[in-house]
C-alpha positions in Angstrom: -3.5 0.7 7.0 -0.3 2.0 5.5 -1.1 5.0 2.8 1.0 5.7 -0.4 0.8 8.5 -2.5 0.0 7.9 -6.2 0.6 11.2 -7.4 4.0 11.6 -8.5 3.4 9.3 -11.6 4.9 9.8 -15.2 1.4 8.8 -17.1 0.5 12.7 -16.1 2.1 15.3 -18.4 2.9 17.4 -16.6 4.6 15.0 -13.8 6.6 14.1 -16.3 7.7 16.9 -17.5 8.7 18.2 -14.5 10.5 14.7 -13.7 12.4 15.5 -17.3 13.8 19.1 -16.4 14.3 18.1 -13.1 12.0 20.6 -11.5 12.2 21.0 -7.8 9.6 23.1 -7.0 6.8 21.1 -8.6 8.0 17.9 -7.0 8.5 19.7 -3.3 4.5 20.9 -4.0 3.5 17.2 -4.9 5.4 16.0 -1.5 3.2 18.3 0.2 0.3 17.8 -1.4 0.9 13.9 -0.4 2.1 14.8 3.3 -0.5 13.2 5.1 0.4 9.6 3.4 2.5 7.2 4.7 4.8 7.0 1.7 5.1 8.5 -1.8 4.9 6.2 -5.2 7.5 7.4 -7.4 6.7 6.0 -10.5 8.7 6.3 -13.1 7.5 3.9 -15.9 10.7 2.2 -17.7 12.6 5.2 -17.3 14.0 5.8 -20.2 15.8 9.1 -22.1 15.4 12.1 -19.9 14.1 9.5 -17.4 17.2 7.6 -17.1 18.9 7.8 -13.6 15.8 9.8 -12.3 16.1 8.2 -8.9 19.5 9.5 -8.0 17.9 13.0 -8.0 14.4 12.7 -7.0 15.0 10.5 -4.0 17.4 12.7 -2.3 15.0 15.4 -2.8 12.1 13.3 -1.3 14.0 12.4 1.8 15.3 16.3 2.4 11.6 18.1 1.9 9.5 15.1 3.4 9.0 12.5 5.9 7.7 10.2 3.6 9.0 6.9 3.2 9.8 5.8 -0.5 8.4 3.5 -2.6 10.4 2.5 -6.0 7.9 2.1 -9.0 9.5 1.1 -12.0 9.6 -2.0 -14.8 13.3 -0.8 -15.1 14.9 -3.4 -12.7 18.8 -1.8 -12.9 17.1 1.6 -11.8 15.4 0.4 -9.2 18.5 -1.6 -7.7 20.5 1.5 -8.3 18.2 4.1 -6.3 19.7 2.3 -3.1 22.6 4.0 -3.3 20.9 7.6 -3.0 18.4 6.7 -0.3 19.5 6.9 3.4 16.5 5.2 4.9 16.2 1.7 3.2 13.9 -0.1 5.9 10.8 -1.0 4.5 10.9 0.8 1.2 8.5 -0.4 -1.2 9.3 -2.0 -4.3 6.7 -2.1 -6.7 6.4 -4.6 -8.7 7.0 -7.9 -9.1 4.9 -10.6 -10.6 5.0 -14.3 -11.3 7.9 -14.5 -14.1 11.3 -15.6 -13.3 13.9 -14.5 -13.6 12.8 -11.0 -12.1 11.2 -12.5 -9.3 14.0 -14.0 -8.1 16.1 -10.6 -8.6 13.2 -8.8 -6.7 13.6 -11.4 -3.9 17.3 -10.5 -3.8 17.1 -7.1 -3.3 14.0 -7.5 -0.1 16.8 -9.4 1.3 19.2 -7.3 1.3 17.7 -4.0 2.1 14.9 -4.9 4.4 12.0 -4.2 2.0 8.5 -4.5 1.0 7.5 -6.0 -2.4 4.4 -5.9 -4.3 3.5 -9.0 -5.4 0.9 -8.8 -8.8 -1.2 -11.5 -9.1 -0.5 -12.1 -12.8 2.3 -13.6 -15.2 3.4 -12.7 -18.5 1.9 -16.6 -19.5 -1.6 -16.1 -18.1 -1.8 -12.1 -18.2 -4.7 -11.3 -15.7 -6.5 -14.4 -14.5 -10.9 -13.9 -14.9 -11.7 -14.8 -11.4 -10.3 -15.1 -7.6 -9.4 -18.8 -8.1 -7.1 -17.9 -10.9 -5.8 -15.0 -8.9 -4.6 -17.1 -5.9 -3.4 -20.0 -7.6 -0.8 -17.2 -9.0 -0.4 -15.7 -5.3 0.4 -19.5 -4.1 3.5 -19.8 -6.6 4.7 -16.7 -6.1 4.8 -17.2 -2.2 6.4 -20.4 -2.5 9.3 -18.9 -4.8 9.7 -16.0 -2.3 9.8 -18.3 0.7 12.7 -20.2 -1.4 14.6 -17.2 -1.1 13.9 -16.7 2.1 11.5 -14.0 2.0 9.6 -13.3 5.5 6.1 -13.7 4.8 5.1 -10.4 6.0 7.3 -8.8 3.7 5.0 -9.5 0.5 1.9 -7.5 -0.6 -0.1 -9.2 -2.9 -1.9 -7.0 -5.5 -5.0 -8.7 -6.6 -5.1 -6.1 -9.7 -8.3 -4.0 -10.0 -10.0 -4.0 -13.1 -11.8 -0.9 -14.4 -15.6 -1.1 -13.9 -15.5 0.9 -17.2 -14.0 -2.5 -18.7 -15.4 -5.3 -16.4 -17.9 -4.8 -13.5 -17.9 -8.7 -12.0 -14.4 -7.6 -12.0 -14.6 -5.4 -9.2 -16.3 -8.4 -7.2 -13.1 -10.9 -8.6 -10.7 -8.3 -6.8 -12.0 -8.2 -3.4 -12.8 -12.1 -3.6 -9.0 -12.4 -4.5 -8.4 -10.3 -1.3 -10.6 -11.9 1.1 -9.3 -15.7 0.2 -5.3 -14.2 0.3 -5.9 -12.7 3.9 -7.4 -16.9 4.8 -5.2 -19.0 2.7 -1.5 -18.1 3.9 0.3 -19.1 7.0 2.2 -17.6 8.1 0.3 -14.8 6.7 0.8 -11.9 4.1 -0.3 -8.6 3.3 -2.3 -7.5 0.5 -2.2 -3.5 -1.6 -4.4 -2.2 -4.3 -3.7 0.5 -6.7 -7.1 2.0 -5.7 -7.9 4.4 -8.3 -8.2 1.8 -11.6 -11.3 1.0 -9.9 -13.0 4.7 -11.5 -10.2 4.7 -14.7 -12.5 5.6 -17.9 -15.6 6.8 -14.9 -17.0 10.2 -15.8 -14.9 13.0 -13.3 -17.5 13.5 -10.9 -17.8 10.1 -10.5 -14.3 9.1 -9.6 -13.9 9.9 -6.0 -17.1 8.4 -4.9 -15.8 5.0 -6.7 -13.2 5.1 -5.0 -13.9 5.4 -2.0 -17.0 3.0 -1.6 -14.6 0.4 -3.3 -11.7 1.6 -0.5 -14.6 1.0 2.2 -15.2 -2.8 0.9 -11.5 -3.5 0.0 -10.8 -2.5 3.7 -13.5 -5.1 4.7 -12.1 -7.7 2.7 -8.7 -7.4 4.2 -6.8 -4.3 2.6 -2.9 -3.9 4.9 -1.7 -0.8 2.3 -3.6 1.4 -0.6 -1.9 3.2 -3.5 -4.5 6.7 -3.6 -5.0 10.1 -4.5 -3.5 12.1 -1.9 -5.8 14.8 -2.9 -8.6 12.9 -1.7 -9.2 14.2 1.8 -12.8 12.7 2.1 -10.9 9.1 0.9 -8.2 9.9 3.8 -10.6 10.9 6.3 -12.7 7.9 5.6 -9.7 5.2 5.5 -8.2 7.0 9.1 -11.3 6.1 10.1 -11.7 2.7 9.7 -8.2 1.6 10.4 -8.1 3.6 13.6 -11.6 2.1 14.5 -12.6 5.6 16.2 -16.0 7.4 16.2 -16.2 9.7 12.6 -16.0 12.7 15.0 -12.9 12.0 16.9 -10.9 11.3 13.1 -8.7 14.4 12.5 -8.8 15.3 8.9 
């Protein structure tokens, strides 16, 4: 299961500060703090104001202080395509997101095919929002596949985000999202891969609570047919559990 880092993300204050004066010893801590993951999120919402052009500073600095690999998080298509000019290893970069609207679909496709990416696919348009149940869900996923495989998109090159709901907001939600997984994994041939932003699951749950959410849901997304998780890196009880079951070893031979 490939791991990315959720934790540089400018809904936190203080992230966002920091991404806004450019501070490079509170992003170098967050790289560290994310070091066991397989690549860092770097959500930058829209980017706009002191936002603006983020990427051409804060991927250099991921690539010098980290092995991680990068993944591009942004509704801000011209930033996105721009951060390719300051990263040095484009292979397999994530680009997050797309979803069933034209003409950005099309533009995301364009830019997998030229630098070798990965792009998450959300199960959703601007038309239907967030379709109720699975059915709805996949219906989205099948037009979305057939658009990218227009392009000529590799199939293995699309993660479809079945969108987790909030139990907070929805509980049978919860259920719709890993349905939505399970039937993705069995309906596409050649196949595809599936992500989750893990952490909506607990959004609005009491603090305590949150981890343990996560982590049971983690467990049963992983059953259902989970290829890549967006967590918190801080988690190591989440990391420890998810090396565990995509290693397939005994709990005592997992290094934490």
């Amino acid at each position: 299961m490939i791991l990315i880092g959720e934790n540089l993300h400018v809904i936190s204050k203080n992230v966002r500060e920091a991404l806004q004066n450019r501070d490079e010893i509170f992003v170098k801590n967050l790289l560290n703090l994310q070091k066991k993951m397989d690549y860092a999120d770097l959500n930058i919402g829209p980017a706009r104001g002191d936002l603006e052009g983020i990427f051409s500073w804060l991927c250099p600095l991921v690539e010098e202080n980290s092995s991680l690999k990068i993944s591009l998080d942004t509704t801000n298509f011209e930033e996105m395509k721009n951060a390719f000019s300051f990263i040095k290893n484009k292979e397999n970069i994530f680009l997050n997101s797309t979803s069933n609207d034209m003409p950005q679909l099309d533009l995301m496709c364009g830019l997998v095919l030229e630098h070798d990416c990965r792009l998450v696919a959300l199960t959703m348009s601007k038309e239907t929002g967030i379709p109720k149940t699975s059915d709805g869900r996949l219906e989205i996923a099948f037009d979305i596949y057939e658009k990218c495989m227009e392009n000529g998109m590799a199939s293995d090159k699309i993660y479809f985000d079945p969108l987790v709901i909030p139990l907070t907001a929805d509980q049978s939600q919860g259920l719709e999202a890993l349905n939505t997984l399970k039937m993705i994994k069995e309906s596409f041939d050649p196949p595809v891969k599936t992500v989750i932003g893990l952490s909506n699951i607990s959004n609005g749950a009491p603090a305590e609570l949150r981890p343990l959410i996560n982590r049971v849901f983690a467990v049963l997304a992983y059953g259902a047919g989970l290829d890549a998780v967006i967590m918190d890196a801080a988690d190591d009880e989440l990391y420890r559990i998810l090396k565990m079951l995509s290693s397939k070893k005994a709990e005592k031979d997992v290094d934490n």
